[in-house]
ROROGU-514103 format. One record per residue (C-alpha): x, y, z; residue number from 1. Coordinates in pm, whole numbers. Example, Ala and Ser with C-alpha at 12.3 -4.5 7.8 and 13.67 -1.06 7.14 Angstrom:
+--------+--------+--------+------+
:      u :      v :      w : baza :
+--------+--------+--------+------+
:   1230 :   -450 :    780 :    1 :
:   1367 :   -106 :    714 :    2 :
+--------+--------+--------+------+
***
This chain:
+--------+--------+--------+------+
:      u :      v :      w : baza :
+--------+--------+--------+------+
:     65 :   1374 :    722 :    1 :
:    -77 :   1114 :    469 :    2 :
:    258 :    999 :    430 :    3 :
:    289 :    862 :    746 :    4 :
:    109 :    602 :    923 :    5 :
:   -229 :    657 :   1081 :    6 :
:   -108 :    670 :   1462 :    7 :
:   -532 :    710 :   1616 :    8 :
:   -643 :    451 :   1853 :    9 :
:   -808 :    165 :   1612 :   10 :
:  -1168 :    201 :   1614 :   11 :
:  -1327 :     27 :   1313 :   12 :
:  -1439 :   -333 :   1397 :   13 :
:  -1466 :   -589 :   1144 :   14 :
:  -1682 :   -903 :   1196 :   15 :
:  -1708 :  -1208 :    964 :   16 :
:  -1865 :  -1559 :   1023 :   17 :
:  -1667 :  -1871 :    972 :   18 :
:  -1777 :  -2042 :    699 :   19 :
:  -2081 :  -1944 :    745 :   20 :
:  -2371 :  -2109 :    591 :   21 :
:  -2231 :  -2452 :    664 :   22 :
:  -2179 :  -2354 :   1023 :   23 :
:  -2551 :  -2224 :   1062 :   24 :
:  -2630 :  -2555 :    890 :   25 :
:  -2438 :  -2741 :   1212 :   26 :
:  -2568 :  -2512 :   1428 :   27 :
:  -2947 :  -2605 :   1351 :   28 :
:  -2873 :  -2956 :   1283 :   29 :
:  -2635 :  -3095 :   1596 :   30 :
:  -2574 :  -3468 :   1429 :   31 :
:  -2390 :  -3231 :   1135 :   32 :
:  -2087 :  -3102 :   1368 :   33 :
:  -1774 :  -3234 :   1331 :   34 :
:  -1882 :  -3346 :   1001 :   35 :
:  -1750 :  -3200 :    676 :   36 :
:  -2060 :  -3041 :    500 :   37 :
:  -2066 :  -2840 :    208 :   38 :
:  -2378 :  -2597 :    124 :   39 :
:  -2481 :  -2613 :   -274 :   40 :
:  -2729 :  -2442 :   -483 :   41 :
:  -2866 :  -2722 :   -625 :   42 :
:  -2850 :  -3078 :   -499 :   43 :
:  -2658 :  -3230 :   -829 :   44 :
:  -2330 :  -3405 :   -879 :   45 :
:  -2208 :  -3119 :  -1085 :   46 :
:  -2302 :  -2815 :   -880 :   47 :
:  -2006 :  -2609 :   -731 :   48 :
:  -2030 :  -2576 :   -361 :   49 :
:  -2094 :  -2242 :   -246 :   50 :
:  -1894 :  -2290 :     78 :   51 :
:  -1729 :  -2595 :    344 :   52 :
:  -1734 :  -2637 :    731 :   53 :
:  -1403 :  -2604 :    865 :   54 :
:  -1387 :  -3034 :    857 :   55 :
:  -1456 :  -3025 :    457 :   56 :
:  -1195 :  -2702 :    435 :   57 :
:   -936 :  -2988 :    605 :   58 :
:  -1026 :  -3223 :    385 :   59 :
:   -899 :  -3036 :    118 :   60 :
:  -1248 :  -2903 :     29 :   61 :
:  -1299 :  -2547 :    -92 :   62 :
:  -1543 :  -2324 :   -254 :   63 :
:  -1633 :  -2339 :   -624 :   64 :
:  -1548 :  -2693 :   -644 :   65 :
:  -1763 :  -2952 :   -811 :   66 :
:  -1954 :  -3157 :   -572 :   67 :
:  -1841 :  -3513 :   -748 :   68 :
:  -1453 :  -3405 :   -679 :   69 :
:  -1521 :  -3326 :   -306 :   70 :
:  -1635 :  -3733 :   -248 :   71 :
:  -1281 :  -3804 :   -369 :   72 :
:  -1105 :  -3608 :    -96 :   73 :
:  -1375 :  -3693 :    196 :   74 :
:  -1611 :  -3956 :     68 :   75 :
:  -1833 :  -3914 :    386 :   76 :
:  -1958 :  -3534 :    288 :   77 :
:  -2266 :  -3440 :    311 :   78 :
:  -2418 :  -3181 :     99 :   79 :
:  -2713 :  -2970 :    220 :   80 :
:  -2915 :  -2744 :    -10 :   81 :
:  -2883 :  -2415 :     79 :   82 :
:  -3128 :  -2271 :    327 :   83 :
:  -3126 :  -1860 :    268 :   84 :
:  -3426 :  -1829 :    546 :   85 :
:  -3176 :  -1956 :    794 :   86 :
:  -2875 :  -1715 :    631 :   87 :
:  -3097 :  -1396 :    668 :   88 :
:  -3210 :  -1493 :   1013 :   89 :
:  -2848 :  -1510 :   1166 :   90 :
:  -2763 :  -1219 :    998 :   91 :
:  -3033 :   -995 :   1119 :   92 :
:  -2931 :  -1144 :   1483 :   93 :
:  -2579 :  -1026 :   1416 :   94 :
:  -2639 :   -699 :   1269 :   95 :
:  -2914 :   -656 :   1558 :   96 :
:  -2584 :   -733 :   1811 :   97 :
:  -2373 :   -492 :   1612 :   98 :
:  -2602 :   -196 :   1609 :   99 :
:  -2584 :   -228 :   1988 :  100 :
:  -2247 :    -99 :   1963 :  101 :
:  -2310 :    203 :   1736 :  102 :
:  -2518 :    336 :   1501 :  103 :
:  -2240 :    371 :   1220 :  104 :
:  -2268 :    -24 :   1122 :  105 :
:  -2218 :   -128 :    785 :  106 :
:  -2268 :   -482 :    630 :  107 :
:  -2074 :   -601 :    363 :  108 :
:  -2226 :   -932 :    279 :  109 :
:  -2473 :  -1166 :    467 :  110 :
:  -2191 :  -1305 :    687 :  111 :
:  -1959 :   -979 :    699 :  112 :
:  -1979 :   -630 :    878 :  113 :
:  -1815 :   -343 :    993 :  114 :
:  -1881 :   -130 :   1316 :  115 :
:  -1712 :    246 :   1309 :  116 :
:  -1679 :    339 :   1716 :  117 :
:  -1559 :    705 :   1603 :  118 :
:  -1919 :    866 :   1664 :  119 :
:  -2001 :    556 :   1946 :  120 :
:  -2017 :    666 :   2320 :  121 :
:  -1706 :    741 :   2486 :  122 :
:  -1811 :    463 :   2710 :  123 :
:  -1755 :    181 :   2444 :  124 :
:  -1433 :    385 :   2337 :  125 :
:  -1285 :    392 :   2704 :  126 :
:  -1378 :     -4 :   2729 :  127 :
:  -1123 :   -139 :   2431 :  128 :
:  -1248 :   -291 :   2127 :  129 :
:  -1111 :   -591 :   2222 :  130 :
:  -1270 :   -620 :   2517 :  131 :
:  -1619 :   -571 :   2286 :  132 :
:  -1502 :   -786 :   2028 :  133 :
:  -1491 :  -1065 :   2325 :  134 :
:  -1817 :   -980 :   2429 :  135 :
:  -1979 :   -974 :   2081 :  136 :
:  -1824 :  -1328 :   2035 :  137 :
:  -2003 :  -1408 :   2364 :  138 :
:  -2336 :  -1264 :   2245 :  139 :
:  -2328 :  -1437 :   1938 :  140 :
:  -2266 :  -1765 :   2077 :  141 :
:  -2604 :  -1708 :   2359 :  142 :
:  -2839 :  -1585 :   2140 :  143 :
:  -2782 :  -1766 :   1797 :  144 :
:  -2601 :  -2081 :   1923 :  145 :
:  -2339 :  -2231 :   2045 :  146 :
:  -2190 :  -2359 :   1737 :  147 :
:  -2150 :  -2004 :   1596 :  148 :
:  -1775 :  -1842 :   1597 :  149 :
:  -1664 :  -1496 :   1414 :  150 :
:  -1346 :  -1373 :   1313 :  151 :
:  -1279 :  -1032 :   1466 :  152 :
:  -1086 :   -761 :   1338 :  153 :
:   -967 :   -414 :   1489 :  154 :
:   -797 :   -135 :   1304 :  155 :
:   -759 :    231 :   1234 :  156 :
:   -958 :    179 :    863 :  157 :
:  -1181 :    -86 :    713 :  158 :
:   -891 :   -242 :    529 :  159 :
:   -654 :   -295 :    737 :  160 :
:   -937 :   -418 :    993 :  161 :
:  -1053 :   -679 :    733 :  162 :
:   -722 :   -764 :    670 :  163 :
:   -685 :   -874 :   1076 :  164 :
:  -1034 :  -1027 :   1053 :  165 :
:   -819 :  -1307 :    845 :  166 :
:   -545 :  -1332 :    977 :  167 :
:   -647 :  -1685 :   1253 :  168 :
:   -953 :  -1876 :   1153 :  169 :
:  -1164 :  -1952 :   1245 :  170 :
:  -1273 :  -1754 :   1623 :  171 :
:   -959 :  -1540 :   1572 :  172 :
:   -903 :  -1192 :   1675 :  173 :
:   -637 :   -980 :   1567 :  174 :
:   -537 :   -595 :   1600 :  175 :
:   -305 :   -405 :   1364 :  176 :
:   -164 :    -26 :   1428 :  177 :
:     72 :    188 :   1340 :  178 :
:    293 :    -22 :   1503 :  179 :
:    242 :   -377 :   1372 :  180 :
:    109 :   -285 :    991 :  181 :
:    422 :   -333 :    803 :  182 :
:    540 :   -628 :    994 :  183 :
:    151 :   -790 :    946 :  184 :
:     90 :   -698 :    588 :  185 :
:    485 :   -828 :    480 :  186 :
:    395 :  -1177 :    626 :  187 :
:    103 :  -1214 :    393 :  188 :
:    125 :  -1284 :    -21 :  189 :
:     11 :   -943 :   -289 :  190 :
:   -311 :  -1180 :   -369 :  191 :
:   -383 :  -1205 :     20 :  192 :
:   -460 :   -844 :     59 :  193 :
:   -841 :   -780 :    -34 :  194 :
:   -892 :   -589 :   -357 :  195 :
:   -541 :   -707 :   -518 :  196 :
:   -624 :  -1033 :   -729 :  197 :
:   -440 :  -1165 :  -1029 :  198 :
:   -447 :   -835 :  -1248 :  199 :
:   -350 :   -617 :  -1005 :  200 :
:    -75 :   -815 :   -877 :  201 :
:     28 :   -812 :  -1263 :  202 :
:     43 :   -480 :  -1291 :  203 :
:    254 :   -491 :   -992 :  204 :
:    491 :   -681 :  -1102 :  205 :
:    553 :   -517 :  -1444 :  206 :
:    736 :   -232 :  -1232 :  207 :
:    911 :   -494 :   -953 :  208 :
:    661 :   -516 :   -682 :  209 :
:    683 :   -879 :   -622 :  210 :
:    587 :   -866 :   -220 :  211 :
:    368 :   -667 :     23 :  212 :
:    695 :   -505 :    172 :  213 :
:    769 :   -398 :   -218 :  214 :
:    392 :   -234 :   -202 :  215 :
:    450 :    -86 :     91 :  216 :
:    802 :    100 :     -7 :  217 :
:    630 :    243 :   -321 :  218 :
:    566 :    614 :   -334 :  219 :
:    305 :    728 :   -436 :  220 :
:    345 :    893 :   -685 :  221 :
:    473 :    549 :   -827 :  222 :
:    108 :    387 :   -749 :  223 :
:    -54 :    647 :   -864 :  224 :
:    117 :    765 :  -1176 :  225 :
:    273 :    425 :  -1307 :  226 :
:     86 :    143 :  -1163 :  227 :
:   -255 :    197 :  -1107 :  228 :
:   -260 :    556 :  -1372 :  229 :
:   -539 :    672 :  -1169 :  230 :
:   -661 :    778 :   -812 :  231 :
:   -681 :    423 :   -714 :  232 :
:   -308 :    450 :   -668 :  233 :
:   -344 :    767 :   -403 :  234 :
:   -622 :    576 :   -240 :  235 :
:   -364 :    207 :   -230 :  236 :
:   -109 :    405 :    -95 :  237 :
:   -345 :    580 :    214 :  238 :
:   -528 :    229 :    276 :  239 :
:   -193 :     60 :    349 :  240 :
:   -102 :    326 :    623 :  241 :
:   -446 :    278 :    793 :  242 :
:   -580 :    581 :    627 :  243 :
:   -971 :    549 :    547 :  244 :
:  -1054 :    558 :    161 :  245 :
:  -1324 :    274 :    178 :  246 :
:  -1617 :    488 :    338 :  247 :
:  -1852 :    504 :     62 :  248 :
:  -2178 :    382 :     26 :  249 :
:  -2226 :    188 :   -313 :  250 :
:  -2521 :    282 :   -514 :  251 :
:  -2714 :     50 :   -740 :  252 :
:  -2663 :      9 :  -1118 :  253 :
:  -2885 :   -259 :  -1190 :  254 :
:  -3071 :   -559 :  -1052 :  255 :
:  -3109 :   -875 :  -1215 :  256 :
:  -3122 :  -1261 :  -1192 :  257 :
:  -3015 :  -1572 :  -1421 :  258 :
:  -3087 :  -1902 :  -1343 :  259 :
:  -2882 :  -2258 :  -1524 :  260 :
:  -3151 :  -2467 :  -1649 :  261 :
:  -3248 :  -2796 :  -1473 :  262 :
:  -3292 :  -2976 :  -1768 :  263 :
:  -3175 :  -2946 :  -2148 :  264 :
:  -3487 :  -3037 :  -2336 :  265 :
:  -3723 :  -2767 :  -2175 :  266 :
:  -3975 :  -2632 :  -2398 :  267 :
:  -4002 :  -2277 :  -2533 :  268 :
:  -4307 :  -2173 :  -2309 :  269 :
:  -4110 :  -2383 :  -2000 :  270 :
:  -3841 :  -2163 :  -2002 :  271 :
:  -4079 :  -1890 :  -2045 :  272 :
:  -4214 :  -1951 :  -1699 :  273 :
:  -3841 :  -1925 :  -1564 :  274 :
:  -3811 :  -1638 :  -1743 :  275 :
:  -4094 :  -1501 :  -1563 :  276 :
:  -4039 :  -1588 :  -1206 :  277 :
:  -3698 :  -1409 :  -1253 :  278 :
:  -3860 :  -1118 :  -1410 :  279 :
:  -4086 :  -1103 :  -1039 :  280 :
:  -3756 :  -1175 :   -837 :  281 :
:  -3620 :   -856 :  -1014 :  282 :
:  -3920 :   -638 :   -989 :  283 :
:  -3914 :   -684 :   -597 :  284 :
:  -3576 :   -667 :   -544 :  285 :
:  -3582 :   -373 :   -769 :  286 :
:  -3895 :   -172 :   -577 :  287 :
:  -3745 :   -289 :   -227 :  288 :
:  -3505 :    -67 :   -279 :  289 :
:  -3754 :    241 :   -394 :  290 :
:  -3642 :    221 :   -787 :  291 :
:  -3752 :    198 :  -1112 :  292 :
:  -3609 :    118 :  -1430 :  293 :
:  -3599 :    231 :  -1812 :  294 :
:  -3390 :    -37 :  -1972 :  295 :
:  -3431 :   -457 :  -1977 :  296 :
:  -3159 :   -674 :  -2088 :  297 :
:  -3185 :  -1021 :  -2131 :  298 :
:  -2907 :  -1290 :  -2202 :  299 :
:  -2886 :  -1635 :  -2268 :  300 :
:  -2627 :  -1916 :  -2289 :  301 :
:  -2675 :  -2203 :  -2505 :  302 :
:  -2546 :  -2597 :  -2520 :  303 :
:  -2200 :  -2511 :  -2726 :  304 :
:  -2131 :  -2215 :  -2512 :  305 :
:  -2269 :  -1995 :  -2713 :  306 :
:  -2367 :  -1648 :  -2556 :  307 :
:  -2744 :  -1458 :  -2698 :  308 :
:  -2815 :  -1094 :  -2571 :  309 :
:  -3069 :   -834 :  -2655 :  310 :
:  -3204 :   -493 :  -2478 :  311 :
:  -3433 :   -241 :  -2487 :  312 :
:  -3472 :     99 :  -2297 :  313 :
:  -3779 :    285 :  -2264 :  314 :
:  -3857 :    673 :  -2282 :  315 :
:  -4076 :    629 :  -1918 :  316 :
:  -3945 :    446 :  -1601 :  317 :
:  -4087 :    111 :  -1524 :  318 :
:  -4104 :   -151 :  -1230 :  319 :
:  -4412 :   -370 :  -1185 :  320 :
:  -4400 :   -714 :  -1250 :  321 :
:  -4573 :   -739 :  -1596 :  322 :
:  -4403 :   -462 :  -1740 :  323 :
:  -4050 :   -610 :  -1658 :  324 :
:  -4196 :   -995 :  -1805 :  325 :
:  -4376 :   -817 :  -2111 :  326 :
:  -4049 :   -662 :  -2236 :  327 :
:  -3842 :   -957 :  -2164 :  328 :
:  -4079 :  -1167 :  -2292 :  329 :
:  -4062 :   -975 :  -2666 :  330 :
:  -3692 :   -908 :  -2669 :  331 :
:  -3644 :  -1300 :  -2584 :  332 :
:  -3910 :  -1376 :  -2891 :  333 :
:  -3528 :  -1382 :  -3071 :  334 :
:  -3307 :  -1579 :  -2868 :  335 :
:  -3163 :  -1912 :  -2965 :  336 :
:  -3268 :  -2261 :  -2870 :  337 :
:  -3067 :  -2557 :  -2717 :  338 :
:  -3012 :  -2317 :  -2383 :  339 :
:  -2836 :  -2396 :  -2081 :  340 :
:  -2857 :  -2033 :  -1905 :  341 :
:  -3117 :  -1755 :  -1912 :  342 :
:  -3081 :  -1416 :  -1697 :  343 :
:  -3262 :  -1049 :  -1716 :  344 :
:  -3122 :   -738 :  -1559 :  345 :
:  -3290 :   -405 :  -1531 :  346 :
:  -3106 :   -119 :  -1602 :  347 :
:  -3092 :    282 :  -1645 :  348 :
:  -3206 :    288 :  -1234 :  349 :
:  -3354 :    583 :  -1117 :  350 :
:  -3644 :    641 :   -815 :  351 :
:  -3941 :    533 :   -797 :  352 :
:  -4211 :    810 :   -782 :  353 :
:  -4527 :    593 :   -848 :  354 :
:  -4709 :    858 :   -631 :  355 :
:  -4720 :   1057 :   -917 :  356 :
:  -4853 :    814 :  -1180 :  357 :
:  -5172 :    920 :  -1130 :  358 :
:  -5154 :   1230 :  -1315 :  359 :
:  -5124 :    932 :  -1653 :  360 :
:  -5497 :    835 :  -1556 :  361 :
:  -5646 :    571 :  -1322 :  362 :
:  -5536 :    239 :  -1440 :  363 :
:  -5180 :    345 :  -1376 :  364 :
:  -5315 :    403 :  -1062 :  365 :
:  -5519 :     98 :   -934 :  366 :
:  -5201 :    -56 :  -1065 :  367 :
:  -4972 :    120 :   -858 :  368 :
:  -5221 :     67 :   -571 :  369 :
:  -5208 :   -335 :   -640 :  370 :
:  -4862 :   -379 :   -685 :  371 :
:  -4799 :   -197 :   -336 :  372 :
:  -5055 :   -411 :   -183 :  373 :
:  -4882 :   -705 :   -311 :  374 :
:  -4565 :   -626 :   -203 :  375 :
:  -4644 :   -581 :    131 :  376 :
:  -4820 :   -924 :    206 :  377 :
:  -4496 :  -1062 :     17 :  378 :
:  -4270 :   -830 :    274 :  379 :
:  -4443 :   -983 :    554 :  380 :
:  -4498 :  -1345 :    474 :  381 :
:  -4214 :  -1409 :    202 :  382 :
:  -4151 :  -1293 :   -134 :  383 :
:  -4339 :  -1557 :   -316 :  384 :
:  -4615 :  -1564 :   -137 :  385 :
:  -4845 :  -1353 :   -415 :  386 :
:  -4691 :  -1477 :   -743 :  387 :
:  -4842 :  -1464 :  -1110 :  388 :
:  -4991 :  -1784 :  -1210 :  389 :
:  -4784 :  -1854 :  -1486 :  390 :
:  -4487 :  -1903 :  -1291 :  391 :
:  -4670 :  -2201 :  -1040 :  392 :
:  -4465 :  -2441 :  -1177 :  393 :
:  -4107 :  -2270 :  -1163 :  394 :
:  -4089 :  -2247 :   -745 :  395 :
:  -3929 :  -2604 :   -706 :  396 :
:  -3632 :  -2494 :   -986 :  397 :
:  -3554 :  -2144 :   -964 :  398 :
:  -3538 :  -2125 :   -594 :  399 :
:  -3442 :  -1818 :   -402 :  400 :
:  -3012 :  -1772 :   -390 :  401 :
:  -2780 :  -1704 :    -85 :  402 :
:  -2767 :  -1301 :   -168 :  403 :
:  -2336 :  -1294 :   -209 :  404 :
:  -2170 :   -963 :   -193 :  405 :
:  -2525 :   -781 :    -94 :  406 :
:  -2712 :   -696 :    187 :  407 :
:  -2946 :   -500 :      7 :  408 :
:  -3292 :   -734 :     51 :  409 :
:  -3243 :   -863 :    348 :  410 :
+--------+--------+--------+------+
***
C-alpha cells in the first residue's frame, strides 16, 4: 500500500563529489591540498565564489559569498578561476565508472548522479550496494586521483537516496530503509530535505508543520488538499515513504546565456560583440541537443538596477548562429544604456528537422550543410574553435561557465 513504507531492498545509488570543483582543482594542483581554495567565475574582488574546499568550508567559507569577505575569515585563500575543461573531464570519468554498474544512470549535475540497480544484473544485486558503493569510491580514487572523495547514498527512491548522500561529508556513506527513514529524516531541519526551501517550509507552517516528524505524520490528504493544493502533495507524501515519484526525464524549455559586464563604460558595438558570442553559445547548445527555436528574448540590466526586456517569435523555426544574433541584434536596437548585465534565451523549442530545409531552395541548404560542418570541428576540438569574426575580441570576457544544474552539453 502507498500508505505504508516502501519495504524493497534499496537499490537506487546516489553519488555526489565533495566540493567538487575545488577538489579537482587540488587534485591537479598537489601544492593546493590542505589549503582553503575557492573556485570563482571571474578573478575580481567582488565575484561570489561558486564553491570552497572542505579547509575554506572550515573557515567559515561558503558558496555565493563575495570573494573580499572570504580574506576576512581565512586571509591565506586562494582563488582559482574556474577551469570547466577539467569539470567535464572528471565527470565523464565518473559517469564512465557509473555506467559500469548499469545502464539506468542518470546525472543530475556535473558533480551528481544516480544509478537505478532494478534492471542491473542480479550479480550486482546479490553483491550489496554497499559493497559497490566501496568499490566505486575505490575506482574513483585510481583512475581520477587520489585526492577525489564522493558522498554515497543508498535507498529505495532517488530522494531518500540523496537525502543519505548528505547525511556525513565529505567520503560518507549512508543507507536509509523502511526501517531507519523516520528516525533519519526527524534528525534533519524542513529546509534540509531537498526540494523544501523557504516557501515551502512556509506553507508548512501555516497549518503546524514545524519539523520533519510533523511532515511525516501528515496525511495526505492534508499535503495534498491543504498544503501543497495540488499533486505535489500526493507525490511529498509517497517520496517520504521511499516511494519513487522523481523518475522523469526533464525536457527543455529554453536555452540561453547572460553574461555581467567587465567593465561599465563599454561601447554600444562592444557589447554588441558580447551579445554575439552569447548568441553562438546558445545556438550550439541549442542544436547539441537536436532543436530549434521560434522565439528570442533578450534582457538587460542596467547601472541603477534597472531591468530592459524585449522578444520576438517567428512563424518558422530557427537555430543557426546568424539567425539567433540578427534577431537579437534588432530587438536590442531598443535597450537602454549604462548596462551592467546582458542575456538572450531562445524559446518556443521544438526539433530540429534541417534535413528538410531543402525543399525552401539551396541557400537554406548550403547553410544547413555549413553550420553542420561547423559544428562538428567545434564538437571535436572545442566549441570555440570556428567562431564568427566579430566576436574575436569577446573570448578573454565571456568565457565558457561551470554548466550548474545540467548535464545536457557535456
Amino acid at each position: 500500500m502507498v500508505g505504508e513504507y516502501n519495504r524493497e531492498i534499496p537499490l537506487v545509488m546516489h553519488i555526489d563529489l565533495n566540493s567538487c570543483f575545488a577538489t579537482v582543482e587540488q587534485q591537479s594542483r598537489p601544492r593546493l591540498r590542505g589549503k582553503p581554495v575557492v573556485i570563482v567565475n571571474r578573478a575580481t574582488e567582488h565575484t561570489a565564489i561558486v564553491t570552497a574546499s572542505y579547509e575554506a568550508k572550515a573557515a567559515g567559507i561558503t558558496a555565493l559569498m563575495k570573494l573580499r569577505d572570504t580574506r576576512k575569515l581565512a586571509p591565506d585563500v586562494i582563488a582559482i578561476e574556474s577551469d570547466p575543461a577539467k569539470y567535464k573531464y572528471v565527470y565523464r570519468k565518473l559517469l564512465a565508472i557509473m555506467q559500469d554498474y548499469s545502464a539506468h544512470v542518470t546525472m543530475k549535475s556535473i558533480d551528481e548522479g544516480v544509478i537505478d540497480f532494478h534492471q542491473s544484473p542480479q550479480a550486482f544485486q546479490q553483491r550489496g550496494l554497499e559493497s559497490i558503493g566501496q568499490e566505486i569510491k575505490q575506482r574513483l580514487r585510481e583512475e581520477v586521483g587520489c585526492w577525489m572523495r564522493c558522498n554515497i547514498g543508498i535507498s529505495t527512491n532517488r530522494f531518500l537516496a540523496k537525502t543519505a548522500a548528505s547525511l556525513h561529508k565529505p567520503d560518507g556513506m549512508d543507507i536509509i530503509t523502511h526501517e531507519n527513514v523516520r528516525m533519519v529524516l526527524s534528525s534533519l531541519k524542513l529546509t534540509e530535505l531537498t526540494g523544501i526551501a523557504h516557501r515551502n517550509q512556509a506553507r508548512l507552517r501555516s497549518i503546524g508543520i514545524f519539523t520533519t516528524q510533523d511532515f511525516l505524520n501528515a496525511s495526505e490528504e492534508t499535503l495534498r488538499g491543504v498544503v501543497f493544493k495540488s499533486i505535489d502533495g500526493t507525490k511529498w507524501y509517497k517520496r517520504l515513504r521511499g516511494w519513487e515519484v522523481d523518475d522523469v526525464e526533464s525536457v527543455v524549455g529554453r536555452v540561453g546565456r547572460q553574461y555581467v559586464l567587465e567593465r561599465f563604460d563599454l561601447t554600444y558595438e562592444e557589447v554588441l560583440e558580447r551579445l554575439h558570442h552569447l548568441c553562438e553559445s546558445i545556438g550550439w547548445r541549442m542544436r547539441h541537443q537536436g532543436k530549434a527555436a521560434r522565439g528570442v528574448y533578450v534582457y538587460a540590466k542596467t547601472r541603477d538596477r534597472g531591468y530592459w526586456h524585449s522578444c520576438r517569435v517567428l512563424p518558422m523555426p530557427f537555430s543557426s548562429n546568424q539567425a539567433i544574433y540578427t534577431l537579437a541584434r534588432q530587438l536590442f536596437e531598443l535597450a537602454p544604456m549604462d548596462l551592467k548585465e546582458i542575456g538572450v534565451h531562445c524559446y518556443e523549442l521544438c526539433d530540429d528537422n534541417s534535413d528538410q530545409l531543402s525543399i525552401f531552395g539551396d541557400e537554406l541548404a548550403r547553410d544547413a550543410s555549413l553550420r553542420e560542418a561547423t559544428d562538428a570541428i567545434n564538437e571535436r576540438y572545442g566549441e570555440r574553435t570556428i567562431i564568427s569574426a566579430h566576436t574575436l575580441r569577446t573570448g578573454i570576457y565571456v568565457s565558457q561557465k561551470i554548466p550548474f544544474g545540467s548535464t545536457r552539453y557535456l
